[in-house]
C-alpha positions in Angstrom: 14.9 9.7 31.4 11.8 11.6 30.2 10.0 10.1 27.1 10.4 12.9 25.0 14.0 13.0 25.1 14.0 8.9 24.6 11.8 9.4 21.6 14.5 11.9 20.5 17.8 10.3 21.1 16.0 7.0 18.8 15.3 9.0 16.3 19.0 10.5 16.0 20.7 7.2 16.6 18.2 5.5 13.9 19.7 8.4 11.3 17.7 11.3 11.4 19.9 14.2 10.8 17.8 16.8 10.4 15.0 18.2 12.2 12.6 21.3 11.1 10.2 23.0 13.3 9.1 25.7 15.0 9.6 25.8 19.0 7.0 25.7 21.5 6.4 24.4 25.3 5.0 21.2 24.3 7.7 20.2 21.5 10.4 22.0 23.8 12.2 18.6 25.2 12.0 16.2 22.5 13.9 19.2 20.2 16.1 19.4 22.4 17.3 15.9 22.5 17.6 15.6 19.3 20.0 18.8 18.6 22.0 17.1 22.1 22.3 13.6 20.1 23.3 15.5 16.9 20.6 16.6 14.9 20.8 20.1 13.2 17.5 22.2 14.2 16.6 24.1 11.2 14.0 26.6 13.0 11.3 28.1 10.6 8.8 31.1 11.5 6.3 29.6 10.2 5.0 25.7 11.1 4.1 24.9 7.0 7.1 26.3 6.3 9.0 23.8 8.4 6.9 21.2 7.0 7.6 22.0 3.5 11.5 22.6 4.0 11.9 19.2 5.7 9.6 17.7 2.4 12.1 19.1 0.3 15.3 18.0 2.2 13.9 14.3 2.3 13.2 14.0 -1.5 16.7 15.4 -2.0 18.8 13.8 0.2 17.3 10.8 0.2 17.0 10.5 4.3 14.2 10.4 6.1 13.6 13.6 7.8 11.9 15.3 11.1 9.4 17.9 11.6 8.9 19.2 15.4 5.8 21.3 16.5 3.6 22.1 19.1 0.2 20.8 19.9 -2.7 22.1 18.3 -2.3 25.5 16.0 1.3 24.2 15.6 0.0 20.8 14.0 -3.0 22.6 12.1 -0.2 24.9 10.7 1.3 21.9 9.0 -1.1 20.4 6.8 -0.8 21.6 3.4 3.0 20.6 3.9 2.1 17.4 5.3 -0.6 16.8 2.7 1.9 17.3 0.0 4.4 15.0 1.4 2.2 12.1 2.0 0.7 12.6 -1.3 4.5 12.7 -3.0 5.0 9.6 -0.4 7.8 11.0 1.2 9.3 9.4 4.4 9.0 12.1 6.9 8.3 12.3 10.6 6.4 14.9 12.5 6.6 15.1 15.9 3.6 16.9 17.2 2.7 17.6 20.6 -0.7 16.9 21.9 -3.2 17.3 24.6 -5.8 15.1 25.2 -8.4 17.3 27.3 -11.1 18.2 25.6 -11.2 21.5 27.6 -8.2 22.8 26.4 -7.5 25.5 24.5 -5.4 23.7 22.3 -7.3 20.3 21.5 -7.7 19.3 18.2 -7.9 15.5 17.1 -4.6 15.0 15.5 -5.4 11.4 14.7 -8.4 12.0 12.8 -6.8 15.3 11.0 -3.3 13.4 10.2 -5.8 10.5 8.6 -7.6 13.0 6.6 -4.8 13.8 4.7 -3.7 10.4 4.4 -0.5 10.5 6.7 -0.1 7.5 8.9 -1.1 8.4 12.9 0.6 7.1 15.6 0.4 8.1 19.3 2.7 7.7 22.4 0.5 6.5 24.8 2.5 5.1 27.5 6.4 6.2 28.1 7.8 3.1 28.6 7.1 2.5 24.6 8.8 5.7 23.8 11.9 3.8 22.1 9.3 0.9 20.5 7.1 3.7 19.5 9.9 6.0 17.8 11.6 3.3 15.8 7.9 1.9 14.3 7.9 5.6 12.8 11.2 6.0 11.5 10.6 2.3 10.2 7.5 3.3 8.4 8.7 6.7 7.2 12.0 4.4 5.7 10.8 1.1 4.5 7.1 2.2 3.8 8.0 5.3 2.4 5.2 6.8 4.6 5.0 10.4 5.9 4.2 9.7 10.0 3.1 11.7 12.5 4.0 10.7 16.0 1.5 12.3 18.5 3.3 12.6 21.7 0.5 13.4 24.7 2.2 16.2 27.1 1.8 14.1 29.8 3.6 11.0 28.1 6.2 13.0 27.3 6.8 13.8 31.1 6.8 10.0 32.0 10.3 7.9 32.9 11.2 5.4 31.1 14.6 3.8 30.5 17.3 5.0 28.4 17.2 4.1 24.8 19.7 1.5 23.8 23.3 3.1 21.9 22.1 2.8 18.5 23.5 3.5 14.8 21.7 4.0 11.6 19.9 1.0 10.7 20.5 -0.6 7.3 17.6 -0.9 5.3 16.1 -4.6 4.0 16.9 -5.2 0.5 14.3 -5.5 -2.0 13.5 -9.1 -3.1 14.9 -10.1 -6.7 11.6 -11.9 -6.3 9.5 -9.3 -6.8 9.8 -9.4 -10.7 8.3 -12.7 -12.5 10.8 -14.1 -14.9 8.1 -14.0 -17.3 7.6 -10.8 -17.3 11.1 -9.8 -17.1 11.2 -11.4 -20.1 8.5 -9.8 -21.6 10.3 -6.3 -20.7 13.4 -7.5 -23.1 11.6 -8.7 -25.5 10.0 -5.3 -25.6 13.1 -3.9 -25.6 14.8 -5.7 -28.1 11.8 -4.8 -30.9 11.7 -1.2 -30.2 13.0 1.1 -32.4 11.6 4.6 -30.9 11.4 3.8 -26.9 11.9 6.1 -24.0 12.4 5.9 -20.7 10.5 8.5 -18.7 12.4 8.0 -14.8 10.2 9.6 -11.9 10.9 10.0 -8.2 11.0 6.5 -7.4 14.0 6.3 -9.9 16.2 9.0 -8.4 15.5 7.6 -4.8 16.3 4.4 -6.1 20.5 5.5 -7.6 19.3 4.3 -10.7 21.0 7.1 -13.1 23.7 5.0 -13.8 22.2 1.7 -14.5 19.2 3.7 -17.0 21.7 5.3 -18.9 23.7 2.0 -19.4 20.5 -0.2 -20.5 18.7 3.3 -22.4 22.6 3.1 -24.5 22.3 -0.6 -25.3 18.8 -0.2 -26.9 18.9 3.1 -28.0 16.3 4.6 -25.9 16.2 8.6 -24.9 15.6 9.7 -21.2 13.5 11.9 -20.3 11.9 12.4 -16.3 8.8 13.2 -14.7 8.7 17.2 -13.2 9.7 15.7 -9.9 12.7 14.4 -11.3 13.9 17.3 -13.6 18.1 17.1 -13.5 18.0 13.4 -13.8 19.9 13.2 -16.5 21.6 16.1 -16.8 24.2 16.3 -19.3 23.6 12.7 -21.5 23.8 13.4 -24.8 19.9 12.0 -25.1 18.5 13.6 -22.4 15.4 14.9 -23.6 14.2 16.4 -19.8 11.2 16.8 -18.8 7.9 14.5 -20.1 4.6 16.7 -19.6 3.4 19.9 -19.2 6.7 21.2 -19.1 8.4 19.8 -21.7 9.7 21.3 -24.8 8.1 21.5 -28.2 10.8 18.8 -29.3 10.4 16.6 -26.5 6.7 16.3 -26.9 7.3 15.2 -30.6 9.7 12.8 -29.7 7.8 11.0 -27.1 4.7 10.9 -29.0 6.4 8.9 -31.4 7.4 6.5 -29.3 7.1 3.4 -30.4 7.6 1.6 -26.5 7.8 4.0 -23.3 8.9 2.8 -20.0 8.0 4.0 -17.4 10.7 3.8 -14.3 9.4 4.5 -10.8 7.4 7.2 -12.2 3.3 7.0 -12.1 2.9 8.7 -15.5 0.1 9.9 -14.0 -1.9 13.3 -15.9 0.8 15.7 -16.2 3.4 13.3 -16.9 2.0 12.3 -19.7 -0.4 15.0 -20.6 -3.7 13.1 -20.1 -2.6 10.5 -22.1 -2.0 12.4 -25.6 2.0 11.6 -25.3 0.6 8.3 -26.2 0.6 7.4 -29.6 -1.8 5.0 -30.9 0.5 2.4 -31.5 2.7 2.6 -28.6 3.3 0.0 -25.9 3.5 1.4 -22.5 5.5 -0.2 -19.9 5.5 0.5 -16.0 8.0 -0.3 -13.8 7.7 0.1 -10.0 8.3 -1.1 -6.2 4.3 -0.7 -5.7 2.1 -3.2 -7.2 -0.7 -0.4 -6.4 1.1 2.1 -8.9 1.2 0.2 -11.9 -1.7 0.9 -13.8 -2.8 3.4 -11.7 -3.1 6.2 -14.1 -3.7 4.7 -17.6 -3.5 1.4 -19.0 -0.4 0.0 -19.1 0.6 -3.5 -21.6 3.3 -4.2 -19.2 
């Protein structure tokens, strides 16, 4: 079996369902397999287009999902997609084809450009690691949340290598119950519990995370509104307390309420600038709270008590 049609068929049987790209010689095989394992080819005319589409499906679905191009213009094509997506940290995999002659008409270092955008580069070098290679990617897209692109060298993509095990969607490792110190858990409450004004502003990290249900059900037992991040608009639709969107966008009435928020918590959301308009939905007396998977997140943006 050819490598590119390994690195296909692993991708599929790992769970990617969706694949969006533009066509080309060098990304011609390894689009194929995938569509012939089961994956739906959404075509695009346009390689940022594809890029941008398969951003948008990933956020939404909550998948991780696949972006096919050719070598050189096809991968330069991409980049203010890609850039966007690694930015929003959302697990995506491009497959990009690639030529490593200097000579040719279509060499470009995709390495160095994928690492200038912060995307994680990785690069088939030998077929035999096609199926190793293709689950490390779909690994760091999923676990990492990482937007990946998986250079796959012409001529590695034309090497044998053995057919990829029968595989189905890997499950994905459960976050610690660790990762919280009790005494800061306990600080949380306690914040909780004094608060007379809080709000809970959820971001993407929340909506990936299901937490709708279980926000709702603590924001009712301490009286908190909800409100979300832009990303995140829709959240909470139709809760009686839904106060929408925290930011630039938000509403007159939703600026007044947050600012006089006496605690605001932050859930998987970087209240970063717009979020939080700079800082002036801040009162002067409010405690600010940040909740998130990342220890590199919290605090990030703006000082944070908790």
């Amino acid at each position: 079996m050819r490598a590119a049609e390994a690195v296909g068929r692993t991708l599929v049987g790992l769970g990617v369902s969706h694949v969006f790209g533009v066509v080309g010689s060098g990304n011609f095989h390894v689009t194929n397999a995938m569509v012939r394992a089961g994956a739906r080819f959404v075509a695009a005319r346009h390689e940022g287009g594809a890029t941008t589409m398969a951003d948008a499906y990933a956020r939404m679905s909550g998948e991780v999902a696949a972006v096919t191009v050719h070598q050189g213009c096809g991968f330069t094509n991409t980049l203010t997609g890609l850039t966007e997506a690694t930015k929003s940290r959302t697990p995506l995999v491009v497959l990009a084809a690639d030529v490593t002659e200097r000579r040719s008409n279509f060499f470009v270092d995709q390495q160095a450009l994928t690492s200038s955008v912060g995307a994680t580069p990785l690069s088939l070098e030998r077929g035999e690691d096609a199926v190793a290679m293709a689950a490390r990617a779909f690994a760091l897209a999923r676990d990492e949340r990482r937007t990946v692109v998986l250079n796959l060298p012409l001529q590695v993509q034309a090497a044998e290598c053995d057919e990829p095990p029968t595989l189905s969607p890997a499950e994905r490792s459960p976050e610690s119950a660790t990762a919280v110190a009790p005494d800061q858990l306990d600080a949380l409450l306690a914040c909780l519990d004094r608060a007379r004004r809080p709000v809970f502003v959820a971001g993407r990290g929340a909506r990936g995370a299901g937490c709708r249900e279980a926000l709702e059900a603590l924001a009712e037992s301490c009286g908190a509104l909800v409100g979300t991040s832009a990303v995140s608009k829709g959240l909470f639709h139709g809760n009686p307390w839904d106060i929408d969107v925290s930011g630039g966008f938000a509403t007159p009435l939703a600026v007044e309420l947050i600012t006089d928020a006496d605690l605001i918590v932050g859930w998987g959301c970087a209240l970063n600038m717009w979020t939080m308009r700079q800082g002036s939905l801040i009162g002067p007396d409010t405690v600010v709270a940040q909740v998130d998977i990342d220890p590199d997140a919290l605090g990030n943006h703006r000082d944070v008590q908790l």
